[in-house]
Every structure is written in C-alpha cells, then in structure tokens.
C-alpha angles and dihedrals in degrees: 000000000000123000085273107067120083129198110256136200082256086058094051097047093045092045081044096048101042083067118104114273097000127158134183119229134179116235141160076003092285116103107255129190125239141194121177087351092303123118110234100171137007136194112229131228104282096029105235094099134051143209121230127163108253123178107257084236099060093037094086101040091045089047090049098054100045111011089154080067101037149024142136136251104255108229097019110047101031093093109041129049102269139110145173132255121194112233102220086045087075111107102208133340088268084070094048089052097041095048083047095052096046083054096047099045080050095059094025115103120258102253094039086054095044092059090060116057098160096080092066091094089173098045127243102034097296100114132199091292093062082043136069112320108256092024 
C-alpha cells in the first residue's frame, strides 16, 4: 500500500467479510456486517466512514487521541457502543483488519470467537482499542 492508496468501502467488505461466519445485509439502506445475526460494522452513507462497536469506555480516550481517525455520530451513536473510523485515516489494510477483528470478537459468540484465536490481535480478549492507539 503507498501513501496513495486509500481504504475503500471494497477493502472493508472484503477485510469484513474474510472473518469467520459473516454475512452482508442491507439495512437502513447502508451494507452492514453481520456474525451470528448481529452487525458488527457498517459502511456509512457516502462510503468513506465506517461504523464498529467500540466499548463506551474506550470511545473518548480513542477519539482524543486521534479524532482526525475516529468519532461518533452525535445523536445516534452516544448511547450505544459504537463508534466511526475514516476511512482515509487508516493507516494500511492490517489496521482495517485488526480494528474488524476486535468488532467482530466483541459481537461474535463466545464459542465462534473462541475457535479462533488468531483474531485476538491484542491477546487475551483486549483488542486494539484497549491497545496502542492506531494498532
């Protein structure tokens, strides 16, 4: 990937839908991915965001450190645990999939995301948003 390349909306369904029992579904008229029923990312209107599950806790501190990468939409995502990524904020296709993997492992069930160990990039269930911001 140079500096000129950008993650796109094709990146993220292909990095969303390489995880273990995905789906694509339509809702709201925006694609959202989907384990076990539940959406664990979305691509927003225009394409150039999208939507992960993020826990509350770790929504402010992530945003503070690098609001030009992520944010939520006031009056729709303050009060669930979710949060957006900008797309052209990602520094490289191993942060797509890593900030993927931690949404779906938080949304997977238990013994889906147990199997497959290799998508706890952090170790020990933290994910990348307990980790190092960017990674």
């Amino acid at each position: 990937m140079t500096a000129d390349d950008v993650i796109t909306a094709a990146d993220v369904r292909s990095a969303a839908l390489s995880l273990p029992d995905t789906a694509e579904k339509l809702a709201w008229g925006q694609p959202t991915f989907r384990v076990a029923g539940k959406i664990f990312a979305s691509l927003g209107d225009d394409e150039t965001a999208m939507g992960v599950k993020c826990p509350r806790e770790d929504r402010a501190e992530l945003i503070a450190a690098e609001p030009e990468k992520f944010f939520i939409r006031e009056g729709h995502d303050d009060h669930y645990a979710w949060m957006r990524v900008r797309l052209s904020a990602l520094e490289d296709e191993d942060e797509l999939a890593a900030i993927l993997a931690d949404s779906w492992r938080q949304v997977a069930p238990r013994r889906l995301a147990a199997a497959h160990p290799e998508l706890d990039v952090a170790g020990e269930g933290e994910g990348w948003a307990r980790g190092e911001p960017g990674g």
